[in-house]
KEKE-3310 file (N, C-alpha, C; in steps of 0.2 Angstrom, whole numbers, plus 5000, padded with zeros to 4 digits):
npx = (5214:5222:5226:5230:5223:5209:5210:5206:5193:5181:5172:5159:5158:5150:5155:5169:5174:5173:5181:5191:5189:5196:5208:5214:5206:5216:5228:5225:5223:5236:5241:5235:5239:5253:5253:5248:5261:5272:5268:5261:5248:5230:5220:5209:5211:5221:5215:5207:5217:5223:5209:5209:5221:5220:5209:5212:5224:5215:5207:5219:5222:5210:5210:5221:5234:5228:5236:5238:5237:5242:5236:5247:5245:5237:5247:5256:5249:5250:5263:5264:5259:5266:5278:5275:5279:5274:5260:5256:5260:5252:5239:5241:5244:5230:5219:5224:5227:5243:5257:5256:5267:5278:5283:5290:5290:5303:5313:5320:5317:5308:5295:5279:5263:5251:5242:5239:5233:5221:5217:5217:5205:5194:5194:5191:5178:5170:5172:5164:5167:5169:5174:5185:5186:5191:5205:5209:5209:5216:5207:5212:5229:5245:5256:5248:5246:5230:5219:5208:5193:5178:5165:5170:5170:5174:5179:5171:5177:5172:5156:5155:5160:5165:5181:5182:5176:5181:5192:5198:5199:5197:5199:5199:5186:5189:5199:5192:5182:5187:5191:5198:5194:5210:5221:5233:5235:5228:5214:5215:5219:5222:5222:5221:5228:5230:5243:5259:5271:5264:5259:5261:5251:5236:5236:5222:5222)
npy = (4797:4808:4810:4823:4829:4825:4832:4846:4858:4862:4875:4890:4900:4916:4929:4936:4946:4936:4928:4932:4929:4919:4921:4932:4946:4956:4951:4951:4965:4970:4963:4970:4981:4982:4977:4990:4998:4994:4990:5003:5005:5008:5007:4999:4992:4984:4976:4971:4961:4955:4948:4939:4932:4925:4917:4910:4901:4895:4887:4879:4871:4864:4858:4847:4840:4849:4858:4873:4892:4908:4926:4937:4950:4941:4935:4945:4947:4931:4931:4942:4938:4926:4932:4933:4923:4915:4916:4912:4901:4895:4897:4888:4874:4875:4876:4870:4858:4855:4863:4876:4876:4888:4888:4896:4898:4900:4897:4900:4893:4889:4897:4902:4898:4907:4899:4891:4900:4902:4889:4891:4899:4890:4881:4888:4891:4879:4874:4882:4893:4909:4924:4936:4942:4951:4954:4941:4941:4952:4963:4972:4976:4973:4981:4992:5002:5001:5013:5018:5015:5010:5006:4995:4990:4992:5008:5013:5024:5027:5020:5007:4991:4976:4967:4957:4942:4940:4932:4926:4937:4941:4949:4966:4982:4994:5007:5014:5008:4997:5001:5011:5019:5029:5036:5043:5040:5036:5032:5015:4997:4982:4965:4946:4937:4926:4921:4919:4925:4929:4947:4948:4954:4955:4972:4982:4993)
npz = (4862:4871:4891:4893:4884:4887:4898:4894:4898:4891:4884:4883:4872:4865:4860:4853:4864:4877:4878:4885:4900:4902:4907:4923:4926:4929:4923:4910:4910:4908:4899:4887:4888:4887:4874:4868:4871:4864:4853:4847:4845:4846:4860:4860:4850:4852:4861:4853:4847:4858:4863:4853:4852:4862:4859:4849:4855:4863:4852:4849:4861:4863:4849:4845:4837:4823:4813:4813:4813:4817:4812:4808:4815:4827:4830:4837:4851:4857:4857:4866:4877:4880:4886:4900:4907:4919:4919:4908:4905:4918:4911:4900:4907:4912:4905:4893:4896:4894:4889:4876:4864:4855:4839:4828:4811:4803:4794:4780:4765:4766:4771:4781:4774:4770:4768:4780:4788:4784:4786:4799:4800:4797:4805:4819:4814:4813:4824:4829:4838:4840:4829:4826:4811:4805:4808:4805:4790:4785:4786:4792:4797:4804:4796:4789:4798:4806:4815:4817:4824:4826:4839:4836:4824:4808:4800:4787:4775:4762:4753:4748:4740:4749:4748:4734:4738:4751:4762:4750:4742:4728:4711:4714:4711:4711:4717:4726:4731:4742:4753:4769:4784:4789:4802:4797:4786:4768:4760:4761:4762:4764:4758:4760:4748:4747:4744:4746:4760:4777:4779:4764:4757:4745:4738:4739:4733)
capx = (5214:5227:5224:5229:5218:5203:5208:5204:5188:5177:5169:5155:5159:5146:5158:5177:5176:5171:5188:5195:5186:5201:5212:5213:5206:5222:5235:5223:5223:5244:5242:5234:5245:5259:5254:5249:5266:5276:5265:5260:5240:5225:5218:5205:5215:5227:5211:5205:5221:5223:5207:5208:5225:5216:5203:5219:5224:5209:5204:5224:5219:5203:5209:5224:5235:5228:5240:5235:5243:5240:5237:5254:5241:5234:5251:5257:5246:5253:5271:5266:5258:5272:5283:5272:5278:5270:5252:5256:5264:5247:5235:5242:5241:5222:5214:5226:5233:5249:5261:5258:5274:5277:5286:5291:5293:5307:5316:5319:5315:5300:5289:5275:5260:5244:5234:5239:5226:5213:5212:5214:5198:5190:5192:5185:5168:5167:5171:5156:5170:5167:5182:5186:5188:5197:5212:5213:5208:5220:5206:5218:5236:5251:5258:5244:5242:5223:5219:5200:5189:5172:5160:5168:5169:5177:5172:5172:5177:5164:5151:5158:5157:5173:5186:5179:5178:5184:5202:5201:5203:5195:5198:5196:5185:5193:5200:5185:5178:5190:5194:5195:5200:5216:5223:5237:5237:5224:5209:5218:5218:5226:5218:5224:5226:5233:5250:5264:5270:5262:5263:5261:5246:5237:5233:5218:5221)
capy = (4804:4807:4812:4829:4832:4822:4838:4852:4858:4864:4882:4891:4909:4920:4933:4936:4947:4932:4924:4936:4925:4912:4923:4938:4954:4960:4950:4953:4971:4972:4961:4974:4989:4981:4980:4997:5000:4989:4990:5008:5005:5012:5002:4995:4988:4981:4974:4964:4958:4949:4942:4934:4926:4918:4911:4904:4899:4890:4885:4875:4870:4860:4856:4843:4838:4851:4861:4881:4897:4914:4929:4942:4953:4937:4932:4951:4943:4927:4933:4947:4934:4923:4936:4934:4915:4912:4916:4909:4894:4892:4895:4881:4871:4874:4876:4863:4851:4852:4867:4874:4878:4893:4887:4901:4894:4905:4894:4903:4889:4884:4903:4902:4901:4910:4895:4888:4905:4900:4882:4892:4902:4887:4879:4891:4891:4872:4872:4887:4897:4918:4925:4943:4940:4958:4953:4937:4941:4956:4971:4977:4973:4976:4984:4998:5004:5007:5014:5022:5010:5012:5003:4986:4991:4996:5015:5015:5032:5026:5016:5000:4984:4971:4965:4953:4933:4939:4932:4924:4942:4940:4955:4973:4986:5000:5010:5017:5000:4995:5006:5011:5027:5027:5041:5048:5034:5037:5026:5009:4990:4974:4959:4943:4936:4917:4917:4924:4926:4933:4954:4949:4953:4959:4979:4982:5002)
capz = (4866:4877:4897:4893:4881:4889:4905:4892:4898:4884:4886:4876:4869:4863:4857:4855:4872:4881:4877:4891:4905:4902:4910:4924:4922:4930:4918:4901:4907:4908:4891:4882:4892:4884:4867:4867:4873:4860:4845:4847:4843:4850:4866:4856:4843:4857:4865:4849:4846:4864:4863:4845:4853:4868:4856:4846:4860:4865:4849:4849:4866:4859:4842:4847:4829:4819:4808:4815:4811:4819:4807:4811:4823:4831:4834:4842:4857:4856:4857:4872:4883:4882:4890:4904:4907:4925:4916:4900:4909:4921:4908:4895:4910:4915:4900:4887:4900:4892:4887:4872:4859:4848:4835:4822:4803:4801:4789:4772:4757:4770:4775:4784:4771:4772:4768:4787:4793:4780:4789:4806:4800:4795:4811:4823:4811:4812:4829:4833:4841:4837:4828:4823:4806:4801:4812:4803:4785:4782:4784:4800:4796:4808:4789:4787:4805:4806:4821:4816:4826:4831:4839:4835:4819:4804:4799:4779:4770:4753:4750:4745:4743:4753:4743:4731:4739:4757:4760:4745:4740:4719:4709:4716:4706:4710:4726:4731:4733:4745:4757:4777:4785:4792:4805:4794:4779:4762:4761:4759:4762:4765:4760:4759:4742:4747:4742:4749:4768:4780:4778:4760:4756:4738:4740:4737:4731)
cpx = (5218:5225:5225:5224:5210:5202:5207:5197:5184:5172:5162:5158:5153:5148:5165:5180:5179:5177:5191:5195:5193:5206:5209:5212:5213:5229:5232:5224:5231:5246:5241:5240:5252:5259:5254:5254:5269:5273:5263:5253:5237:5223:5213:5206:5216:5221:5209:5210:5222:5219:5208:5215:5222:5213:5208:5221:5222:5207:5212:5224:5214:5204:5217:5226:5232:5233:5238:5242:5238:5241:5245:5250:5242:5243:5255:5255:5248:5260:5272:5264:5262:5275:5279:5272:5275:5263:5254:5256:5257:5240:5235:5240:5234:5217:5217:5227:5238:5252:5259:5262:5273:5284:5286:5292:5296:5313:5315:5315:5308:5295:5285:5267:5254:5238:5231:5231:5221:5212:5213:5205:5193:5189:5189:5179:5167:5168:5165:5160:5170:5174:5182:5189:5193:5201:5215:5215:5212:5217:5210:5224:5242:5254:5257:5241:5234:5221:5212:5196:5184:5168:5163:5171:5174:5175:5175:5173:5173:5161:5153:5160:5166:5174:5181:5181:5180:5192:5201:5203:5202:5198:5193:5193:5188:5196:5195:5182:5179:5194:5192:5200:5206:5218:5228:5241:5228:5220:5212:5215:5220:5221:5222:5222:5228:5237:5254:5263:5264:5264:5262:5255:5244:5234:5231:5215:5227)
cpy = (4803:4811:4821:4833:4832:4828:4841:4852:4866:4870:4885:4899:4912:4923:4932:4939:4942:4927:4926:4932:4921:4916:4928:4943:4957:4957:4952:4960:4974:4967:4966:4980:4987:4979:4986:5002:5001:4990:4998:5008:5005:5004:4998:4991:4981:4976:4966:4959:4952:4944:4938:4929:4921:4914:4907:4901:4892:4886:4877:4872:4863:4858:4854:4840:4841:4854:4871:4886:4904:4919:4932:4945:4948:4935:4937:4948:4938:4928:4937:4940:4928:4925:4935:4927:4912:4911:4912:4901:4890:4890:4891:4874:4870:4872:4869:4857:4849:4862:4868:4879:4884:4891:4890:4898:4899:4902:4898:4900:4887:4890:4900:4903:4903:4904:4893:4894:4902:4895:4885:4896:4898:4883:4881:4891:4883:4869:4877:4891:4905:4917:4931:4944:4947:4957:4949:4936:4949:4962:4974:4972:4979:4982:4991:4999:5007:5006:5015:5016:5011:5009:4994:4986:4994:5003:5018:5023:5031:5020:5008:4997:4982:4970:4960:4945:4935:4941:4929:4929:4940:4948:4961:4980:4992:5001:5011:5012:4997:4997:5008:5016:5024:5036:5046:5041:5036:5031:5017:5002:4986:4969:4951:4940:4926:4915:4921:4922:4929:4942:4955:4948:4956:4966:4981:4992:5002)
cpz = (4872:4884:4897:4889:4882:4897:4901:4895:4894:4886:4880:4877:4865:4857:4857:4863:4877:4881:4883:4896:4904:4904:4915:4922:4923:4927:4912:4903:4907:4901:4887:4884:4888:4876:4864:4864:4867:4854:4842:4843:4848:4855:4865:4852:4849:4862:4859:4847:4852:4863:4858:4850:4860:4867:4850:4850:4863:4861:4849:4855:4865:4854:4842:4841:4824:4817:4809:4815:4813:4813:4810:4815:4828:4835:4839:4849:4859:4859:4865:4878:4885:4886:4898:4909:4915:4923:4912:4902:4913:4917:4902:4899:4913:4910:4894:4891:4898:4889:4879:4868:4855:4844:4828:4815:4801:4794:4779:4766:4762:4774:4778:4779:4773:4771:4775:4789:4791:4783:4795:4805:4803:4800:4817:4820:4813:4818:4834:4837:4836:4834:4826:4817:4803:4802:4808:4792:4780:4781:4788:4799:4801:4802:4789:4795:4805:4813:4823:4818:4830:4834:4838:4828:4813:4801:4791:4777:4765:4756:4747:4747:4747:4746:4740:4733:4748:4758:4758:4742:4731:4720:4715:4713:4706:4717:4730:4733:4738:4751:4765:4779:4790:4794:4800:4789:4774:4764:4758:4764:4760:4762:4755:4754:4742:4744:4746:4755:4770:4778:4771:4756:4748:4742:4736:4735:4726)
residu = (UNK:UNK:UNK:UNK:UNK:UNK:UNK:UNK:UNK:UNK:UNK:UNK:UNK:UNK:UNK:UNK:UNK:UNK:UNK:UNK:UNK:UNK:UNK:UNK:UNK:UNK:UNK:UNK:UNK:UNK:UNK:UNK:UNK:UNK:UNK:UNK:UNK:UNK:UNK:UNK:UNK:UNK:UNK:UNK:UNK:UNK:UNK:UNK:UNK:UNK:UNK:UNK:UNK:UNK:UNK:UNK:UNK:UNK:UNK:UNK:UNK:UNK:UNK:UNK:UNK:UNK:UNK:UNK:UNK:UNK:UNK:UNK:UNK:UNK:UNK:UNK:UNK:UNK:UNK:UNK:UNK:UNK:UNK:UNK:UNK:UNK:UNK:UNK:UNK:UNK:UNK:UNK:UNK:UNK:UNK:UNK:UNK:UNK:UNK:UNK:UNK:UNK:UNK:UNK:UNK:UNK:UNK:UNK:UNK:UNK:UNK:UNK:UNK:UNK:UNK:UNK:UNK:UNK:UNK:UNK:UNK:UNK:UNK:UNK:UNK:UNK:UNK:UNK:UNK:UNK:UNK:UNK:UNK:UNK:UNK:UNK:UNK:UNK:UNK:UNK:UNK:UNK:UNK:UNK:UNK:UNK:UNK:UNK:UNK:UNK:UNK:UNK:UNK:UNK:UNK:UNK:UNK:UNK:UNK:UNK:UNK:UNK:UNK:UNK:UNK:UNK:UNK:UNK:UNK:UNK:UNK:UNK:UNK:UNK:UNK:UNK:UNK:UNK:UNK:UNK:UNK:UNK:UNK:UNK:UNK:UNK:UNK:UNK:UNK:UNK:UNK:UNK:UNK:UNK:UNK:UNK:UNK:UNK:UNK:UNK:UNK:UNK:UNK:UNK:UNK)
# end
């Protein structure tokens, strides 16, 4: 264990909110104002997107030579807080003891795959850290702007059940099955089927 890793100090979270604490209310609330901005999604949206990147963040923070990948939302956050590089700069220092890197896999013959999310899932659950799994599993996709958000929640048009497996993403039985309202988009959804880039998810209508 190296001295930088041996300063992290290890937090308990409840919830995804409670991620916020790791920074200012007055940088998270110029973090969210500018996704708002730049992404043009509702303040709620812009709100879980932050914290999911905080708790990516932290979880990359705490989880030193894993192999972790932000969903495209999670990474929205990610990218805006960077711009912000005196905060970004202090809280890599505070909380990792060490800067840490956003290195794009922008390489053609080499994408970015969707497995990388599935073992970041897997390590917030095994590390007991909360996670906003629609952000990370494809039911809220940068793609399909859904902005209908209530409560926390997703607010079904039907009766029916999730995609079949999660983000494994099984067979869909119909449209109706799989569906979430959307402002000025039909009842649709993203869900990640475990191939392909990021973005490319299977559609589940």
């Amino acid at each position: 264990m190296t001295a930088a890793t041996e300063a992290v100090i290890r937090q308990e979270f409840a919830t995804t909110t409670d991620y916020r604490q790791l920074i200012t209310p007055e940088l998270y609330n110029r973090l969210v104002s500018r996704i708002v901005k730049d992404e043009e999604v509702e303040p709620g949206l812009a709100g879980r997107i932050m914290d999911s990147a905080l708790g990516f963040l932290y979880l990359s923070a705490t989880s030193p030579g894993q192999r972790l990948s932000p969903s495209p939302l999670v990474d929205i956050g990610w990218h805006t807080f960077i711009l912000y590089t005196r905060g970004y700069r202090e809280f890599c220092q505070r909380v990792a003891g060490r800067f840490i890197d956003h290195e794009p896999n922008d390489v053609p013959e080499a994408p970015q795959k969707p497995s990388g999310i599935k073992r970041t899932i897997a390590a917030f659950k095994a590390a007991g850290l909360p996670i906003d799994e629609m952000l990370w599993t494809g039911w809220i996709t940068r793609k399909k702007t859904i902005a209908v958000l209530t409560g926390g929640a997703l607010d079904p048009c039907a009766s029916g059940s999730e995609c079949a497996g999660g983000p494994e993403c099984g067979s869909c039985s119909s449209p109706e099955d799989n569906v979430v309202k959307a402002s000025a988009d039909p009842c649709t959804v993203d869900c990640d089927n475990g191939s392909g880039g990021p973005g490319d998810e299977c559609t589940c209508s």
